[in-house]
FIZADREN-69595 format. One record per residue (C-alpha): residue in one letter; z, x, y. Coordinates in steps of 0.05 Angstrom, whole numbers, plus 32768, in hexadecimal, padded with zeros to 4 digits. Layout:
aZXY
...
end
This chain:
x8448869B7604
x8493869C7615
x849286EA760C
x846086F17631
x848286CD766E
x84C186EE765E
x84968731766C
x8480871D76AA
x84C9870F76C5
x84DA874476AD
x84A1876F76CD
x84AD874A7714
x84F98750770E
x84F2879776FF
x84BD87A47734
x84E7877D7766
x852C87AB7759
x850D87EB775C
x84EA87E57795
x852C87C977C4
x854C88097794
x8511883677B4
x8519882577FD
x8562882777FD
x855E886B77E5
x851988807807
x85398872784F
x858588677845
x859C88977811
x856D88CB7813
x857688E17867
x85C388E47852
x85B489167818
x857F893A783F
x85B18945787A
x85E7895B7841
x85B88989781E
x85C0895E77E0
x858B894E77AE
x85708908779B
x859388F7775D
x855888FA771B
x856488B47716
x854388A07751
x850788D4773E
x850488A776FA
x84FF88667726
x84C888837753
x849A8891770E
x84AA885376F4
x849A882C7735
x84558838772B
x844B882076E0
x847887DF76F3
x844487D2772E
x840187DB7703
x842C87A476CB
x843D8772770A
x83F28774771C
x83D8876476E0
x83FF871F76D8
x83C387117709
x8389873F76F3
x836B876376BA
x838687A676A6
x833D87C076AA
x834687A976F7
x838387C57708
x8375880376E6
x833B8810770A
x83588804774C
x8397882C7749
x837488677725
x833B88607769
x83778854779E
x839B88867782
x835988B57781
x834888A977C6
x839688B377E4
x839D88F477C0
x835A890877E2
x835A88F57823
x83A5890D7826
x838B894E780E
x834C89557838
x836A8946787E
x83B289507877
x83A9898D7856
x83F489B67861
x84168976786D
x83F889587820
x841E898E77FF
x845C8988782B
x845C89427836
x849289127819
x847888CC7817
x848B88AE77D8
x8447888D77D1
x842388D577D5
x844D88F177A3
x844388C27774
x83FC88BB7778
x84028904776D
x842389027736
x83F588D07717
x83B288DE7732
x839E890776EF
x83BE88DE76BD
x83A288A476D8
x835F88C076E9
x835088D5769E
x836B88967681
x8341886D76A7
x830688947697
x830C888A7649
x831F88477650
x82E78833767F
x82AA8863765F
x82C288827618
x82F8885775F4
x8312881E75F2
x8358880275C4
x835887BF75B3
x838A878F7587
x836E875E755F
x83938722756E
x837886EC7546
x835886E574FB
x831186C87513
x82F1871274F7
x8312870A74B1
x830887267481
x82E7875C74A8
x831B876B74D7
x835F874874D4
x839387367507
x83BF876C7519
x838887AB7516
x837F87D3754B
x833A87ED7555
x83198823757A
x82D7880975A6
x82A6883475BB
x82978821760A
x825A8850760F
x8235882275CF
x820C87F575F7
x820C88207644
x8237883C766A
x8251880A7698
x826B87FC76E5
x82B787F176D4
x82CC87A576E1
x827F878D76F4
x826387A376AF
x822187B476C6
x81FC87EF76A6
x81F2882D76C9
x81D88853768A
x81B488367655
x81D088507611
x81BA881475D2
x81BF87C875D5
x81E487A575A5
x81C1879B7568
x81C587607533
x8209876D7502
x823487967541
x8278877C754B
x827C877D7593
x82BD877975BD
x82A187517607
x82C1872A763D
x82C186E0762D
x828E86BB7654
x82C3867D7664
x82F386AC767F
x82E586F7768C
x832987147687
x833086FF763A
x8312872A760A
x82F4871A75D2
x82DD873E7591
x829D871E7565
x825E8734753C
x821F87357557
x81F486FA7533
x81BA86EE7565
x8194871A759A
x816B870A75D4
x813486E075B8
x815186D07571
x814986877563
x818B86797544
x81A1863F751C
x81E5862D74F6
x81F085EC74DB
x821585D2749B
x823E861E7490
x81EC863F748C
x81D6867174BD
x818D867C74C8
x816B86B174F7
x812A86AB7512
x811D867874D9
x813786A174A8
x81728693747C
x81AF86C5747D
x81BB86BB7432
x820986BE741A
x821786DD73D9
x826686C973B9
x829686FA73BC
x82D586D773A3
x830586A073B0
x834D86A773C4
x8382867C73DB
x83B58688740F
x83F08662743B
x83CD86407478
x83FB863674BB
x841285F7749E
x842C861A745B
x83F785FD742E
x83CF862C73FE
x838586217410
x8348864473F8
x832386707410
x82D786857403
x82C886D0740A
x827786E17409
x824D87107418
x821986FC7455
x81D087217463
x81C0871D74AD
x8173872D749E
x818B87717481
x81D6877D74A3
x820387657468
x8250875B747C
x828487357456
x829586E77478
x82CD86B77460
x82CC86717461
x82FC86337454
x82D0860C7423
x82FE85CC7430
x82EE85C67475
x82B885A1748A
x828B85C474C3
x8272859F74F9
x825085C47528
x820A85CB7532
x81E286087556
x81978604756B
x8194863B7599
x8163867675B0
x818686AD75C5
x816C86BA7613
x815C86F7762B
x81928722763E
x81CC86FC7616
x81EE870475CD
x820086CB7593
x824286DC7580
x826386C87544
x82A586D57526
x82A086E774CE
x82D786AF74C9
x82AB867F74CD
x82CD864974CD
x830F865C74F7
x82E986837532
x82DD86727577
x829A868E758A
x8254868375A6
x824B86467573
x8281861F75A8
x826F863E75F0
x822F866475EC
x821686A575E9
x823186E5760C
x820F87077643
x81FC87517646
x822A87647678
x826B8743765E
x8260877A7625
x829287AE7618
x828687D575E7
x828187E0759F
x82B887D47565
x82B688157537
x82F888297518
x833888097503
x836F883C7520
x83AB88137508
x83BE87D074E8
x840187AE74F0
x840B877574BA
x8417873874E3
x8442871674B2
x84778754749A
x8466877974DB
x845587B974A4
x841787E374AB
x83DB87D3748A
x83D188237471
x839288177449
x837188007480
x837F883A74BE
x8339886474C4
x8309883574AD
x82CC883374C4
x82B987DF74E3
x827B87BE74BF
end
C-alpha cells in the first residue's frame, strides 16, 4: 500500500514538473531559439514523449487502465483525423505540441488497445486463492475473444463467440467494485442448483467427489508449519486439483441457483479464497475473458522465476 502511494506522488509530481517544464519551453524558450535559428535541445523532445505516458499514469489513480486506455487511444484517433481531414496542409506543417504527439502515438496506441480490448489480455496473479492451480506471482495470458467480443469498458457483447462453461478459470470485473479484477473457476452456470456446505460441493444434486492427492506442510503468515490437503475434485466430469487447510473449520453455507445470465465462482483454494461463496455470483457482462497460459512466474518469496512453470497450458 505505501508503494503504491509513493507511485502516485511520484506520478503527480512528475506530471506536475514536466508540464510547467513544457510551457516554459513551448512559449518562452522555444520563440527565442526559433528567432536564433537554434534547435530545441533533445531533452525537451524526451519530455514531450514522456508527457503523454505520465498523463495516462495520473489518470488512472482515478480510473481503470481499461478506461483510460480507451479514451486516449479514441481522443487521440479522432484529433489525428479531424486535424487531417480539414486542416489538411496545415496537419503536416503544424506545430502544436498536442498534434505531434498524438501523432506520434496514434499507432502505437491504436494497436495496443486493440489487443488488449479484443485479443489478449496480461494479467498478474496477485493472491494464492487459485493454488495449487495457479500460484501468486504467475502471469497469465487471457484470451478476451473466449466468451464474445465485447464493447470496451461496458462489457456488453457485440459478437457471440462461447459462454463460459463449467471448470473455465475466468478473469471478470468484481461485482462489489468493477475496477478490481478478479481471477476464479467456473463452478455453477445459469440454472445449476449449487450447494457447498461442510468443505462438499454438490451440482445440481450431484456430489463433486474429491479423490487425495497428498498432504504437505508449509510456513503460514504467522510462521507456523500447517498442513495442507491436496485432492483431486470432479466437477460432473471437469477434474482440477483443489487444496484445502484440513485444520480450519468452514463455516459458510451456499444454497443457491445460479440465475440466468450470471456465473458461481469459486477459487481451488478453498478455504483461503474470496469468491461467489461470500458476495454472489458474477454477471455475464463483468466477464473478461478466459485464463489459458502461464507466460511467466516470479517466486514471491526469493523473487526467482518459477522456470518449470512458463508455457503451461491453465486447467
Amino acid at each position: 500500500m505505501e508503494l503504491l502511494i509513493t507511485l502516485k506522488i511520484f506520478v503527480c509530481v512528475a506530471l506536475f514538473s514536466g508540464l510547467l517544464l513544457g510551457f516554459h519551453d513551448r512559449y518562452v524558450l522555444q520563440p527565442a531559439r526559433v528567432s536564433n535559428g537554434e534547435k530545441r535541445p533533445e531533452f525537451y523532445n524526451q519530455l514531450y514523449e514522456t508527457i503523454p505516458l505520465l498523463m495516462i499514469g495520473f489518470c488512472m489513480i482515478f480510473f481503470t487502465l481499461e478506461e483510460v486506455l480507451t479514451a486516449f487511444t479514441l481522443f487521440t484517433i479522432l484529433l489525428v483525423l479531424v486535424a487531417k481531414l480539414y486542416l489538411k496542409k496545415a496537419y503536416l506543417e503544424s506545430n502544436s505540441i498536442v498534434l505531434e504527439q498524438a501523432r506520434s502515438y496514434v499507432v502505437i496506441l491504436t494497436v495496443i488497445w486493440l489487443i488488449r480490448s479484443f485479443l489478449l489480455q496480461p494479467y498478474l496473479v496477485p493472491t494464492g486463492s487459485l493454488e495449487p492451480t495457479i500460484m501468486p506471482g504467475d502471469f497469465i495470458i487471457v484470451s478476451q475473444f473466449s466468451y464474445g467480443v465485447r464493447v470496451p469498458v461496458l462489457g456488453d457483447t457485440m459478437i457471440k463467440v462461447a459462454k463460459p462453461k463449467r471448470g473455465d478459470i475466468a478473469l471478470f470485473r468484481w461485482p462489489e467494485n468493477k475496477d478490481i479484477l478478479f481471477i476464479k473457476r467456473v463452478i455453477g452456470e445459469p440454472g445449476d442448483h449449487i450447494v457447498y456446505k461442510d468443505k462438499t460441493l454438490k451440482i445440481n444434486g450431484k456430489i463433486a467427489t474429491q479423490a487425495l492427492i497428498s498432504n504437505d506442510y508449509k510456513l503460514d503468515e504467522s510462521g507456523r508449519m500447517t498442513m495442507i490437503t491436496k485432492k483431486q475434485e470432479d466437477l460432473l466430469g471437469i477434474k482440477h486439483k483443489i487444496q484445502e487447510l484440513p485444520d480450519v473449520l468452514d463455516y459458510q453455507e451456499v444454497d443457491i441457483i445460479v440465475p440466468e445470465g450470471n456465473y458461481f465462482m469459486m477459487g481451488d483454494n478453498r478455504d483461503n479464497s474470496n469468491d461467489s461463496r461470500a458476495w454472489g455470483v458474477v454477471p455475464d457482462r463483468n466477464l473478461v475473458g478466459k485464463a489459458q497460459y502461464i507466460w511467466m512466474s516470479i517466486n514471491t518469496n526469493s523473487f526467482g522465476i518459477n522456470w518449470d512453470r512458463i508455457g503451461n497450458k491453465i486447467l
